[in-house]
C-alpha positions in Angstrom: -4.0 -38.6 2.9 -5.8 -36.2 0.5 -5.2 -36.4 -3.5 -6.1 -33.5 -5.6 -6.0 -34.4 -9.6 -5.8 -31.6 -12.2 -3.6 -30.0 -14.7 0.3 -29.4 -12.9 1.3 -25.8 -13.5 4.9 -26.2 -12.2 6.6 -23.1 -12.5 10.1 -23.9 -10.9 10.5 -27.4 -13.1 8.6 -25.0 -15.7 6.3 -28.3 -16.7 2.7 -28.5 -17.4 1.4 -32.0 -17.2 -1.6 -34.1 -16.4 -1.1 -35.7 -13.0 -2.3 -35.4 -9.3 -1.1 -34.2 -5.8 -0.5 -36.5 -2.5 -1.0 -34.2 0.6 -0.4 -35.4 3.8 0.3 -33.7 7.2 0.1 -30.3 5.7 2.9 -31.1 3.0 2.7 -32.2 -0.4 3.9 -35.8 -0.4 4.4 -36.4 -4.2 3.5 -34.9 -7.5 3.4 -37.2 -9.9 2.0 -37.3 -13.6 -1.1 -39.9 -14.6 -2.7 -41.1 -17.6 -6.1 -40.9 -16.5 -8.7 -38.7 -17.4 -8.4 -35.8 -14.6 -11.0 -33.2 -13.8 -10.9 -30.0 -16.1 -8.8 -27.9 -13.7 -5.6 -26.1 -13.2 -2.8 -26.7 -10.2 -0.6 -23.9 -9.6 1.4 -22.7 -6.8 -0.7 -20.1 -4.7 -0.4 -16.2 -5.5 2.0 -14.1 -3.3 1.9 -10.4 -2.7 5.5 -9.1 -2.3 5.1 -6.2 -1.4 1.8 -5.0 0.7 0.5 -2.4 3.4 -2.3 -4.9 4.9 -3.6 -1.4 6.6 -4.5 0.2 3.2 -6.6 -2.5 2.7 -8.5 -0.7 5.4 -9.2 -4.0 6.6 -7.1 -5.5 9.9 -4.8 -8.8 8.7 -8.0 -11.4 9.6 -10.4 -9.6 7.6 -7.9 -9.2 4.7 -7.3 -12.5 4.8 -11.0 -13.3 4.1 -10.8 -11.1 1.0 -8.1 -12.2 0.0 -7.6 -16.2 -0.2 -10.6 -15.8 -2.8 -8.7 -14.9 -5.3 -5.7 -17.5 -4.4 -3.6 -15.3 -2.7 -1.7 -17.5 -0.1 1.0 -15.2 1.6 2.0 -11.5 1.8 5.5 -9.9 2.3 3.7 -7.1 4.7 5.5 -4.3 5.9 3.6 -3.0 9.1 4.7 0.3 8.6 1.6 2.1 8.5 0.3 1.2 12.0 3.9 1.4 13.2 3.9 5.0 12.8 0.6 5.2 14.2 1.6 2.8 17.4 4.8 1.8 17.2 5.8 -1.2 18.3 2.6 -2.2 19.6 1.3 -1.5 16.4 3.6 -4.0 14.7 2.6 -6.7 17.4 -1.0 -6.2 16.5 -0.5 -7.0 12.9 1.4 -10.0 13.8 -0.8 -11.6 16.5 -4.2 -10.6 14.5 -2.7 -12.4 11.5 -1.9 -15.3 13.0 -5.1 -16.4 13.8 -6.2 -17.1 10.2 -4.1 -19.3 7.5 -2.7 -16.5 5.3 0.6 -16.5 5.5 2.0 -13.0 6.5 5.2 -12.4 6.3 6.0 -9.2 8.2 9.1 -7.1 8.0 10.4 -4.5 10.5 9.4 -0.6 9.4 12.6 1.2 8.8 11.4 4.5 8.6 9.3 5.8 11.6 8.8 8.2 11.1 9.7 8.4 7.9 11.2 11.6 8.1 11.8 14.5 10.6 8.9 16.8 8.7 5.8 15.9 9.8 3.7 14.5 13.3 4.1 10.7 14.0 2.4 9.0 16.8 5.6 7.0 17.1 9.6 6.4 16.6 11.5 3.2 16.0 15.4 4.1 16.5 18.3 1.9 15.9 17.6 -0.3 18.7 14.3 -0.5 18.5 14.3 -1.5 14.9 17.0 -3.9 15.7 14.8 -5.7 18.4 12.1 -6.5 15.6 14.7 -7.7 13.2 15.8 -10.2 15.8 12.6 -12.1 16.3 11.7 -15.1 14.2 8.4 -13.9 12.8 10.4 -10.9 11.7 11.9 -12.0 7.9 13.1 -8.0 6.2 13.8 -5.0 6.6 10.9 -3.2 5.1 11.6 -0.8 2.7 14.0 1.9 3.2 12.3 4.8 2.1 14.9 7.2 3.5 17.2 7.2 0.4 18.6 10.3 1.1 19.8 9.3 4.3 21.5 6.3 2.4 23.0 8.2 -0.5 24.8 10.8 2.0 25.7 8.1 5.0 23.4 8.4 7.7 24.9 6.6 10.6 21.2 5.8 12.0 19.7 4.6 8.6 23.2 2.6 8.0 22.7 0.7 11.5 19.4 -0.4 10.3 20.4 -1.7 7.2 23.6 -3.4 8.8 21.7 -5.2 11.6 19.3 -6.6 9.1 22.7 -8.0 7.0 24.1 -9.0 9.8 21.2 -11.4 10.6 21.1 -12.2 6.9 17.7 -10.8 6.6 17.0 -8.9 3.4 15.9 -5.0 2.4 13.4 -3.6 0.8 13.9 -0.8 -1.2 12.1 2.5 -1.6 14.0 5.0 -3.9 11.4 6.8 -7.0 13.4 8.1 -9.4 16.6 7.5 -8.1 19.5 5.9 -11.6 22.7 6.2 -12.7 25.4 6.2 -10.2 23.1 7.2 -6.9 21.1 4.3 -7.8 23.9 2.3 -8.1 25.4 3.3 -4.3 21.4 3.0 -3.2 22.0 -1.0 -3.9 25.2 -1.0 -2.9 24.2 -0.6 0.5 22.5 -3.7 0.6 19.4 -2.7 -0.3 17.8 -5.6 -2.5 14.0 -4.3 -4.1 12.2 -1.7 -5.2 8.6 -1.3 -5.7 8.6 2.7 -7.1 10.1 2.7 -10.3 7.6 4.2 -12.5 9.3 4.3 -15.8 10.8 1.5 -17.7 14.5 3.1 -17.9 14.8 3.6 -13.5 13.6 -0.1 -13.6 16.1 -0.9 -16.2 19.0 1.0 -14.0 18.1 -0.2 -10.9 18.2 -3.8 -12.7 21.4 -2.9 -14.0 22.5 -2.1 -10.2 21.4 -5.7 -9.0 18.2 -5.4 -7.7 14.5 -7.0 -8.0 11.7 -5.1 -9.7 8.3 -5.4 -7.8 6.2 -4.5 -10.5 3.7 -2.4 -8.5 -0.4 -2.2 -9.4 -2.5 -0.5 -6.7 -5.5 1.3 -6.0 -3.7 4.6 -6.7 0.1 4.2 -8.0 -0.4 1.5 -11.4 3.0 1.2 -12.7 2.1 -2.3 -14.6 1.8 -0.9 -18.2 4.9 0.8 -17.6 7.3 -2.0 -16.6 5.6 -5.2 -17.9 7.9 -5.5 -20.7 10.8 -6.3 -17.9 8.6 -9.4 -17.5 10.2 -10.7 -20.8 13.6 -9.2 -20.2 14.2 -10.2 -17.0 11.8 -12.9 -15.4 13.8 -14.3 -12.9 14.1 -10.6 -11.2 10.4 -9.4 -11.4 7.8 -9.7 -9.0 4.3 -8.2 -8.6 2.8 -6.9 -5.9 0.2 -4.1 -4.8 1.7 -2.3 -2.4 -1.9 -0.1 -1.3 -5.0 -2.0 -2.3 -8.3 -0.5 -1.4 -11.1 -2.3 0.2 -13.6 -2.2 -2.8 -10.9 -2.9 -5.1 -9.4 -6.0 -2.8 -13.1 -7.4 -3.3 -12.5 -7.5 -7.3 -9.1 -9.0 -7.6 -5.8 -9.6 -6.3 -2.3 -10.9 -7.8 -4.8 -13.1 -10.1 -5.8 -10.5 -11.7 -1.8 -9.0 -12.6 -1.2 -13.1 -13.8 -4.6 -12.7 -16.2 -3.4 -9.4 -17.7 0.2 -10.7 -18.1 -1.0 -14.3 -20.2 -3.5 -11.6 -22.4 -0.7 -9.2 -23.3 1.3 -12.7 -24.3 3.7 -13.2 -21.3 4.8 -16.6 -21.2 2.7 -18.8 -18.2 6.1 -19.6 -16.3 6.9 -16.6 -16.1 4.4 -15.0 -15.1 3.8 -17.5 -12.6 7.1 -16.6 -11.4 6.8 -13.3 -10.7 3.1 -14.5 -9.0 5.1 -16.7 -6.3 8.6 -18.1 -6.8 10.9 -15.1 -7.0 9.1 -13.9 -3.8 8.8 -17.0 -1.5 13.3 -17.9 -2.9 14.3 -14.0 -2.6 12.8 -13.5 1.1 12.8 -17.3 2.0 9.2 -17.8 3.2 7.6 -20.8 4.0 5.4 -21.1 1.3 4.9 -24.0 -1.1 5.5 -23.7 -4.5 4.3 -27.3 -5.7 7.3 -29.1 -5.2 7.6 -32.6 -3.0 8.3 -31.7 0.5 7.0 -27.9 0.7 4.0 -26.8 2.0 0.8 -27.5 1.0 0.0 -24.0 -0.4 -1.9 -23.8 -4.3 -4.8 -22.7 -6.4 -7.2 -24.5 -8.3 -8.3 -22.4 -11.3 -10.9 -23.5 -14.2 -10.1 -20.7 -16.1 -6.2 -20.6 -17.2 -6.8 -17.0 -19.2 -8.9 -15.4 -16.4 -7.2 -16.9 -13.4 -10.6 -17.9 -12.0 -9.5 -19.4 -8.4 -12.2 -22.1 -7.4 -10.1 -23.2 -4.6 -7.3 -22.1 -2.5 -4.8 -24.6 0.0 -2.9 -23.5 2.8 -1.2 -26.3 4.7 -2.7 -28.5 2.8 -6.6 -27.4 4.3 -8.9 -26.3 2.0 -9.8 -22.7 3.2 -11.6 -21.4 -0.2 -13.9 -23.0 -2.3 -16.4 -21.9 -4.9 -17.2 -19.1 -3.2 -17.1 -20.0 0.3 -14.3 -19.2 2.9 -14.1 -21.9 4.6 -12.4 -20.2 8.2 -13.9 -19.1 10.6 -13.9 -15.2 11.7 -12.2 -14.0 14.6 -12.2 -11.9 17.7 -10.0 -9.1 17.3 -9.0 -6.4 19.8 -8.5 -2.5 18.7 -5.5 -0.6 19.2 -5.6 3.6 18.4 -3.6 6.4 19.1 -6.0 9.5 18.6 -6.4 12.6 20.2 -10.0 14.3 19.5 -10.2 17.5 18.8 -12.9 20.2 17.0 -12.0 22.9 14.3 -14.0 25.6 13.2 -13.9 27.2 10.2 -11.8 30.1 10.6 -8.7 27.5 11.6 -8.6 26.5 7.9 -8.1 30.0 6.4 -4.9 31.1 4.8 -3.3 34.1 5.9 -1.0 36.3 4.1 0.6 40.1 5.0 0.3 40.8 1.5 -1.6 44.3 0.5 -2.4 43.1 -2.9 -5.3 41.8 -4.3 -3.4 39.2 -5.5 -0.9 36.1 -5.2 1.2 34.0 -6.3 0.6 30.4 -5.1 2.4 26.8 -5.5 -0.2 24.0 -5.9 0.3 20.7 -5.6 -1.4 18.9 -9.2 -2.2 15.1 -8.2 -1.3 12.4 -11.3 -4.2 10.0 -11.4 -2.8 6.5 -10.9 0.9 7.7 -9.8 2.1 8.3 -6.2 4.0 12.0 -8.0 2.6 14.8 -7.9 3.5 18.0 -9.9 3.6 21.8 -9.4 1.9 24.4 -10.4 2.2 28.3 -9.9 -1.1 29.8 -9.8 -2.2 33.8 -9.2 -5.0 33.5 -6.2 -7.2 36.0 -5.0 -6.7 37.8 -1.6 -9.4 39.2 0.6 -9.2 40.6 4.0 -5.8 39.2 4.2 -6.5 35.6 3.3 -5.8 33.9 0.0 -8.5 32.1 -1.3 -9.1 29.2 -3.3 -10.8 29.1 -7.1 -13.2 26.1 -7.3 -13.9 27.7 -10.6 -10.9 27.2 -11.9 -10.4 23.9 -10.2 -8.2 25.2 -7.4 -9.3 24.1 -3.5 -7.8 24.0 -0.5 -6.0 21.3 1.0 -5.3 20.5 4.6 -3.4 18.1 7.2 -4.3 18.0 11.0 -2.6 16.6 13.6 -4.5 14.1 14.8 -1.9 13.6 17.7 -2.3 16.5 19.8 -4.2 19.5 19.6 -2.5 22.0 16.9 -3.3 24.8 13.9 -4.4 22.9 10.7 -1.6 22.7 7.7 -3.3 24.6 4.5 -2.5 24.7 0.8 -3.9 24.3 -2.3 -4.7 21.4 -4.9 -5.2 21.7 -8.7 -6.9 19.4 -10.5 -8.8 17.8 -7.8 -12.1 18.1 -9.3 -14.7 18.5 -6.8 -17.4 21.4 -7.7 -19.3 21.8 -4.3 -18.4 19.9 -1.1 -15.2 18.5 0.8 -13.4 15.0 1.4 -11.3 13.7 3.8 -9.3 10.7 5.5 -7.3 9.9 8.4 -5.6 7.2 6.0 -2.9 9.6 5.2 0.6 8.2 4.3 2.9 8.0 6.2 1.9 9.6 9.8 -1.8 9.5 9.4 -2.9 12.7 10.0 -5.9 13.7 8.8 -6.0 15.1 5.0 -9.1 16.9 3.5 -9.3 18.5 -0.1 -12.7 21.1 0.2 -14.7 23.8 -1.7 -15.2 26.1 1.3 -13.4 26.4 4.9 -16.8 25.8 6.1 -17.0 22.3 5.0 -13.4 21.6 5.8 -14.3 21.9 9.5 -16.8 19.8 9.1 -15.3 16.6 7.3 -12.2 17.0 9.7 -14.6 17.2 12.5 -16.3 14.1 11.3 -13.1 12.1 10.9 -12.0 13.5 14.5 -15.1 12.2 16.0 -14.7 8.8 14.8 -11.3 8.6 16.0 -10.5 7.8 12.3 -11.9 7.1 9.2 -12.9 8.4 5.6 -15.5 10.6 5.3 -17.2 13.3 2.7 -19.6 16.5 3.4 -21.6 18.6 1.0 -24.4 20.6 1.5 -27.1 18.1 1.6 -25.1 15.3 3.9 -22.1 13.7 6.2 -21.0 10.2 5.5 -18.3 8.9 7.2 -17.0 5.2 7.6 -15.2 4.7 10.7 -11.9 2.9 10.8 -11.6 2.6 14.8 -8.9 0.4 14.5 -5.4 2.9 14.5 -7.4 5.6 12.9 -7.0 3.6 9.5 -8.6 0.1 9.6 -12.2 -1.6 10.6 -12.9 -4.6 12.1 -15.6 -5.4 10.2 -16.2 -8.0 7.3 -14.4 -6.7 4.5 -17.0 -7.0 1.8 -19.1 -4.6 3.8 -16.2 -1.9 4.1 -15.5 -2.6 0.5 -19.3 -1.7 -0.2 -19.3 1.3 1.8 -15.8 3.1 0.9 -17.3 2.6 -2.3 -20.0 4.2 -1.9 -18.3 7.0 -0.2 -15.6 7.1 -3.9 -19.2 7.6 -5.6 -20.2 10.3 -3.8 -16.7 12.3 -4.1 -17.3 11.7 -8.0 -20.8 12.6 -8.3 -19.3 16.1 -6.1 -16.9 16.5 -9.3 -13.8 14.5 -8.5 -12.7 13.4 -12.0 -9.9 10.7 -10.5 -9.9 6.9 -10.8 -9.5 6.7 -6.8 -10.3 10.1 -5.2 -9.6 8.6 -1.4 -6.4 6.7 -2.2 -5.2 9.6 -4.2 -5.7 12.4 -1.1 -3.6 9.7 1.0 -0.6 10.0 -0.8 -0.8 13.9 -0.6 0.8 13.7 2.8 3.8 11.5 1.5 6.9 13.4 1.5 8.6 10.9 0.2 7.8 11.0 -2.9 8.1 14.0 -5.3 7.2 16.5 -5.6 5.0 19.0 -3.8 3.3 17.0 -0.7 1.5 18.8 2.0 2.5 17.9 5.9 0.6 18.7 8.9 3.8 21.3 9.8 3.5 22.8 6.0 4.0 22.8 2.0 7.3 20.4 1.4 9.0 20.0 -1.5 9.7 16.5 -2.0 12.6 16.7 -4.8 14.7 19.6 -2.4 13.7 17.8 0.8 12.4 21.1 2.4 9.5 23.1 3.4 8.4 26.0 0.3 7.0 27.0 4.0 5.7 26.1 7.0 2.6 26.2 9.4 2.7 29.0 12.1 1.7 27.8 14.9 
C-alpha cells in the first residue's frame, strides 16, 4: 500500500481539495480529503496526447517514452501511420511491440490511409481487409484518421468498408478533413467519422462542432493551431482536446501537453477545463485504460509544484513511480530495427528541370510554405531558362525542391519553393509525410545530389550540405526514427535546424516544415516524388517523366 498526500486536482468531480491517495496493486484504492498539513504539491490526472505520430518524434515508442513521462505525459492515442506506409503491417507491429516494453500507455489505432492516396510511391498498402484485420485485435482501439475525405464525401466503397468495420466493432474514427464546413462537413461526420485534428481557423472548428464532432486542438513542431482555436476551450470544453500531432525531437525535450495546460491557465482558461481537454475527454471519447484519479482506475497522475507552469516532479503509471525530479526511473530497452530502403546515388544533372520552351523565359508555379501551418500557397513566378532548363532564383528567394523515391531506383521529382530562405547550401530528410520519400529544398543541383546522396547512404535520415560541410543524422530505423536516447537526437536535429538557419532559412522549424511539402493532403501545392500536385483539385499541375 503506497499513500501519496498533496493538493486533489479532480477534473471529472471538478474538486480541488487537500487530501491524499491510497494506491494498491496498481489501482487507486481511495481518494479521500484530510485535515492535515500536506506537502506543497499538486495531484492531477496524468497528461494524454490524443492525437500523435510517435515517428515524428524521430524517436521509436521506448525512446519517446523516456522523453516524454518527464513532462507527465502518461498515454498517447498514436496512429502508426507513418511507419505503416513505410512497412506496412510489420511496421504497425513494431510500434506496438517496441512500446510495450516501457510504461507509457500507447494507444495505437489502425492507419486508414496507406497510402494515403494513389499519387505518390509508398513502401506499402493496407486494403479493406488488411485494415480490417488490425481493427480486430485488442491492442487495436480506432480507426486512425481518415485523411481520404474526398473519398468519403463522393462514396468510396473501399474507404466506406474501413469506416464501417471500425463501427461495426464499436471502435471509433479519427478524422482528417482541413478546411472542409458547411454541408460537406456535415456528410464528412455523418459517416461516422468522430475528430478532427486540422481545423486551422476558429469558424471550420466551429462547423465541424456544429456537425458533432471533437476538436483536437493541434500544437506541433510545424502546424500550431492553438492561438487559433483556444477560445473553443471556453465554448465548448467538454468537446476539446489537445494534442500534438508531429512533435520534433528537440522540441519533445522542452515540453509536452504540460506545456498547452500552462498556456491555457495564463490566457485565463478555467483549471477543469483545461485539465479536461489534458486527459478526460480523451481517455472517455476512445475508452483507454487510463486513470483519471478516480477510486478504482488506474494508477496514472502527475505531481506538479508549480500549478501556473505545470512543473511535473513526478509521474505514476500503474501506480509505479517512473519519473521523479529529474530522473526516469525505467530502464532502457533492446530494440530491433525494421527499414524498407533501397539505396541509390544521384548526380547532379538528375535534378535539373527540363522544358521544350525556346524562350528565355517561364512561367512557373511555386509552392510558398506558411511557417507554423501544414498549407501551403501558390505562387506564379517568371524563371529563367538556359540550355533548355529552367532555373531557380536564390536571389529572389526561389530554389528548387525535390522528392526521390527512396523505394526503387527512379528520376527525381523537381519544382520550386518560394520563401524557403536558404542563401547558399541544401537541406533534406527522408521524414517526408506521408510515403517518406526523400525531400530536399537546395541552392544548386550540385548540392541537391549531395544531401540526397547523404540521406540515401544512411538509409534515412535528416541531413544538410553547403560548401564548407555534410551533416547528417541517421534515423536507421524505417528511414525516419533512431534508436538512440532521445535527448541526444533532440541535441543533434537541433543542431542540424541551426545550421539550415545560419544557411538563411528564416522558418521556426526548417526540417518539420520541408516534411509536410510532400503531403498531398493538405492544400495546396505539395510536391510528390511522381510530380507538382495540387492539393485543392486533387491532381497533378504535372508530372515527372520518367
Amino acid at each position: 500500500m503506497t499513500t501519496i498526500q498533496g493538493i486533489m486536482i479532480d477534473p471529472v468531480q471538478r474538486k480541488q481539495f487537500t487530501g491524499e491517495i491510497e494506491i494498491e496493486n496498481g489501482k487507486i484504492k481511495d481518494v479521500r480529503e484530510v485535515s492535515t498539513k500536506v506537502p506543497d504539491q499538486y495531484i492531477m490526472p496524468g497528461f494524454v496526447d490524443s492525437h500523435i505520430h510517435i515517428e515524428s518524434s524521430m524517436l521509436i515508442p521506448s525512446e519517446f517514452a523516456r522523453l516524454a513521462v518527464r513532462h507527465g505525459t502518461v498515454a498517447t492515442v498514436s496512429d502508426p501511420h507513418e511507419i505503416a506506409n513505410v512497412c506496412g503491417i510489420e511496421g504497425v507491429e513494431y510500434m506496438i511491440e517496441n512500446g510495450n516494453k516501457v510504461p507509457l500507455k500507447f494507444n495505437f489505432g489502425a492507419p486508414s490511409c496507406v497510402p494515403a492516396n494513389p499519387f505518390e510511391t509508398a513502401g506499402a498498402e493496407l486494403d479493406v481487409d488488411a485494415v480490417e484485420s488490425l481493427l480486430k485485435r485488442d491492442d487495436i482501439l480506432y480507426l486512425a484518421e481518415m485523411m481520404n475525405w474526398p473519398g468519403v464525401l463522393n462514396d468510396d466503397p473501399d474507404v466506406l468498408a474501413k469506416i464501417a468495420a471500425a463501427k461495426k466493432l464499436g471502435k471509433p474514427v479519427d478524422g482528417h478533413a482541413p478546411g472542409l464546413k458547411g454541408e460537406a462537413a456535415q456528410k464528412y461526420a455523418n459517416a461516422g467519422i468522430s475528430t478532427d485534428h486540422e481545423c486551422f481557423t476558429i469558424e471550420e472548428a466551429r462547423d465541424k462542432l456544429k456537425a458533432g464532432m471533437i476538436i483536437a486542438i493541434r500544437e506541433g513542431s510545424a502546424a500550431k493551431n492553438y492561438k487559433a482555436l483556444i477560445p473553443l476551450l471556453a465554448e465548448a470544453p467538454d468537446k476539446i482536446l489537445f494534442c500534438s500531432d508531429d512533435k520534433h525531437p528537440d522540441d519533445l525535450v522542452v515540453g509536452h501537453i504540460n506545456l498547452l495546460a500552462a498556456r491555457s491557465l495564463k490566457l485565463g482558461h478555467n483549471l477543469f477545463d483545461t485539465l479536461r481537454a489534458c486527459s478526460v475527454n480523451t481517455v472517455n471519447h476512445y475508452g483507454l485504460n487510463v486513470g483519471l484519479l478516480q477510486p478504482g482506475d488506474p494508477a496514472d497522475f502527475v505531481v506538479v509544484d508549480d500549478l501556473d507552469a505545470m512543473h511535473v516532479t513526478q509521474t505514476w503509471i500503474d501506480g509505479v513511480c517512473v519519473y521523479k525530479d529529474g530522473s526516469v526511473l525505467f530502464d532502457d530497452v533492446d530494440s530491433t530495427r525494421i527499414n524498407n530502403f533501397s539505396k541509390s546515388t544521384f548526380t547532379p544533372g538528375d535534378f535539373a528541370f527540363k522544358t521544350g520552351s525556346e524562350s528565355s523565359t517561364i512561367e512557373m508555379p511555386a509552392i510558398v510554405p506558411e511557417d507554423g501551418e501544414l498549407m501551403t500557397g501558390k505562387s506564379m513566378e517568371q524563371l529563367a531558362v538556359k540550355d533548355g532548363q529552367v532555373l531557380a532564383d536564390p536571389d529572389r528567394d526561389i530554389l528548387k525542391v525535390t522528392v526521390v523515391n527512396r523505394y526503387k531506383k527512379a528520376k527525381p521529382a523537381v519544382g520550386f519553393i518560394k520563401n524557403f530562405g536558404l542563401k547558399d547550401g541544401a537541406i533534406a530528410s527522408s521524414v517526408a509525410h506521408d510515403c517518406h520519400n526523400i525531400i530536399a529544398v537546395g541552392t544548386s543541383d550540385e548540392q541537391l545530389s549531395e544531401v540526397v546522396n547523404l540521406v540515401m547512404e544512411a538509409e534515412g535520415g535528416v541531413a544538410v550540405v553547403n560548401q564548407d560541410l555534410q551533416k547528417v543524422l541517421a534515423l536507421p530505423v524505417g528511414g525516419i526514427m533512431s534508436d538512440r536516447p532521445g535527448d541526444e537526437v533532440g541535441a543533434e536535429y537541433q543542431k542540424l535546424t541551426h545550421m539550415a538557419k545560419e544557411m538563411g532559412s528564416t522558418l521556426n522549424s526548417p526540417f518539420m516544415t520541408i516534411s509536410f511539402m510532400a503531403l498531398l493532403v493538405i492544400p495546396s501545392l505539395k510536391m510528390s516524388d511522381l510530380g507538382l500536385f495540387d492539393g485543392d483539385k486533387f491532381e497533378f499541375l504535372y508530372r515527372t517523366e520518367s
